[in-house]
C-alpha positions, 0 to 999 in steps of 0.5 A: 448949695444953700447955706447952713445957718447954725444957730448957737444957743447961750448957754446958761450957768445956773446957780443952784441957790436960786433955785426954789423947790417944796420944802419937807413940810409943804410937801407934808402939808399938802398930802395932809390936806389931801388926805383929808380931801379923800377920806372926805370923799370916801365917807360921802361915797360909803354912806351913800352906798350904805343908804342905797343897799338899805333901801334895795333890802326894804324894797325887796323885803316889801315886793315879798310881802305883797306878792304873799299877800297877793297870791294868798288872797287871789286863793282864800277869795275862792275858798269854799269853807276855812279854818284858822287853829288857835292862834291865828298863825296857819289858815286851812281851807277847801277850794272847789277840787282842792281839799285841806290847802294851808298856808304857814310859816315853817321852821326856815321863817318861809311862809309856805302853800301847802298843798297837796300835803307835803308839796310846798311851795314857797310864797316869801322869806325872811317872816317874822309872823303871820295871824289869820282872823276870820272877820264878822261885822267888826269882830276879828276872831279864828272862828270861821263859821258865817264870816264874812272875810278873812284878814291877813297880817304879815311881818317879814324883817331882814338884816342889811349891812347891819341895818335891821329892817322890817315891814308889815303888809296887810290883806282882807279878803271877802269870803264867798261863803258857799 
């Protein structure tokens, strides 16, 4: 049969007065520390979030303007005879089978195609302003009469996080003059 060693371990007395530990105040100092470290943290992560919402909203605000810019050119460039009221801020024309299409912004600050009347559809939101000028030579005028282009001024804004922001586009289409 094999021997069992036992092995006895000493046993120590141990004297609570050498024993060190974190006073209140270290503790209180250290989580002081900590929260400074955090809040630290947050703030760099809350601005950055800030900036990054922000620049989404301007993006989004600027595809808009430019898909309206791009749609109402694509349509103004086939345009047989047009005509802008006083003001600049509606544009009426004619296309080969489509008579009296309009382009505005409603009541909802939506720029709409309107056409046939009472079908619209929406090309961007959140605008400000629109002008529409009939271009000849140099001068900028609503009379359409002999022009040789059409310019576009678009202006949409939005409100991210509180931050006010806005953007401008601007289109001119060569007229086709038939």
């Amino acid at each position: 049969m094999p021997e069992v060693l036992l092995c006895r371990l000493p046993l120590r007395i141990i004297n609570m007065k050498s024993l060190r530990a974190f006073s209140l105040v270290e503790v209180l100092v250290v989580m002081f520390i900590f929260s400074l470290l955090l809040g630290g943290i947050f703030m760099v992560l809350n601005t950055g979030e800030l900036i990054f919402n922000v620049d989404v909203g301007l993006i989004n605000l600027q595809r808009q303007a430019r898909q309206a810019i791009e749609a109402m050119t694509k349509e103004l460039r086939n345009a047989r005879s047009q005509s802008i009221p006083s003001g600049g801020a509606s544009i009426t024309f004619n296309k080969a089978l489509d008579i009296g299409v309009m382009f505005y912004v409603n009541g909802s600050n939506q720029l709409v195609r309107e056409f046939p009347a009472g079908s619209i559809k929406v090309l961007c939101n959140n605008v400000t302003n629109v002008n529409f000028c009939c271009h000849h030579d140099t001068i900028c005028d609503t009379v359409c009469s002999a022009a040789d282009s059409v310019q576009i001024q678009l202006n949409v804004s939005d409100t991210v996080r509180n931050k006010n922001l806005s953007f401008s586009a601007k289109g001119r289409v060569s007229l086709r003059n038939e």
